[in-house]
C-alpha positions in Angstrom: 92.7 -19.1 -75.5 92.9 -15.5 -75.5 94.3 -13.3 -73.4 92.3 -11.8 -70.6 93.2 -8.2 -71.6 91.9 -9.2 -75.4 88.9 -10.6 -74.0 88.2 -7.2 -72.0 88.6 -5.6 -75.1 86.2 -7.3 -76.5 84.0 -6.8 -73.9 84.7 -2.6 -74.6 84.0 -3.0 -77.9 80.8 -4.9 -77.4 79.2 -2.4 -74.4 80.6 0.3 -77.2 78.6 -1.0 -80.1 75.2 -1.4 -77.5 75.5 1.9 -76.7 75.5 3.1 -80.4 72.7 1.2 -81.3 70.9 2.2 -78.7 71.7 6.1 -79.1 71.1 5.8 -82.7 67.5 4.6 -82.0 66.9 7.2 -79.3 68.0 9.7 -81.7 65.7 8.6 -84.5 62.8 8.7 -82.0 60.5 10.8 -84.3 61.8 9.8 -87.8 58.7 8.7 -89.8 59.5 4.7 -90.7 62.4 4.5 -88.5 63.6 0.6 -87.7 65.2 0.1 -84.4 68.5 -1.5 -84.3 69.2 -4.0 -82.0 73.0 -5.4 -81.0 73.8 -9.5 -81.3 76.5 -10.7 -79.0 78.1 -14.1 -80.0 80.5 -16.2 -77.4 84.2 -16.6 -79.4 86.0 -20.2 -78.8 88.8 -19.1 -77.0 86.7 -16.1 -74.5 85.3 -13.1 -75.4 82.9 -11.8 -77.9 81.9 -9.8 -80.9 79.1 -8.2 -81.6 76.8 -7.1 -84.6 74.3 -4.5 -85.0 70.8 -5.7 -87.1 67.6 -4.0 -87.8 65.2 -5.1 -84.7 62.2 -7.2 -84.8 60.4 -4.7 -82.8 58.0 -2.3 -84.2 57.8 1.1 -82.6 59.6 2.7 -79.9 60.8 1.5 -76.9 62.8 4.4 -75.5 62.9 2.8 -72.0 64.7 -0.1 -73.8 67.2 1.8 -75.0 67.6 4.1 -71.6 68.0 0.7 -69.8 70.7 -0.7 -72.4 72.2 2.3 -72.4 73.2 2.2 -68.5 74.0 -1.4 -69.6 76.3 -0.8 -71.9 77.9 2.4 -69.6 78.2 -0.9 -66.5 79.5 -3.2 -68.6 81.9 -1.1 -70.0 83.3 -0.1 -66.8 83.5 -3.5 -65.5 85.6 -5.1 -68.4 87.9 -1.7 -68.2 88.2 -2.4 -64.8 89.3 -6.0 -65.8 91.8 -4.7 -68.7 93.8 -2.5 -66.2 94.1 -5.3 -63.2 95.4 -7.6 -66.0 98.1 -4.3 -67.1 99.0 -4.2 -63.6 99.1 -8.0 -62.8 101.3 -8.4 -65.7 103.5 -5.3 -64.6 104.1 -6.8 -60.9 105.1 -10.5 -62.3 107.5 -8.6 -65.0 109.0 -6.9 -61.9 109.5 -9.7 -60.0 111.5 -11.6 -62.6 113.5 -8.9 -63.0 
């Protein structure tokens, strides 16, 4: 099993990778024969997840798609770095009490 900071990182990296995708597509709006990209989260065995980018199935734009996933990916981010630092400090407090 990982360790709940590692699986917080994950979850950074993944709300990281959404927000690129969806960027990128906002940002290629108007490019003639553009493909959206879409992000693919997959569960790991011991917690956490990764994350790939593919070319979506959608055709056209869906700029309200990508506004939405973009305050997604801002939430979730906050929320598994939120996670990552109450690990830090849980870990900090026990290492201070053994001493």
């Amino acid at each position: 099993m990982n360790s709940i900071s590692s699986i917080a990182v994950s979850g950074m990296n993944a709300a990281q990778t959404r927000l690129g995708a969806s960027a990128n597509n906002v940002a290629n709006l108007a490019t003639e024969g553009f493909k959206r990209q879409d992000t693919v989260q997959t569960a790991q065995a011991g917690g956490g997840v990764s994350t790939s980018v593919r070319e979506s199935s959608q055709v056209g734009n869906a700029l309200e798609q990508d506004v939405v996933s973009q305050l997604q990916a801002k939430n979730s981010f906050i929320a598994n770095l939120a996670v990552f630092k109450t690990a830090d400090k849980m870990t900090g407090a026990l290492l201070d009490t053994r001493a």
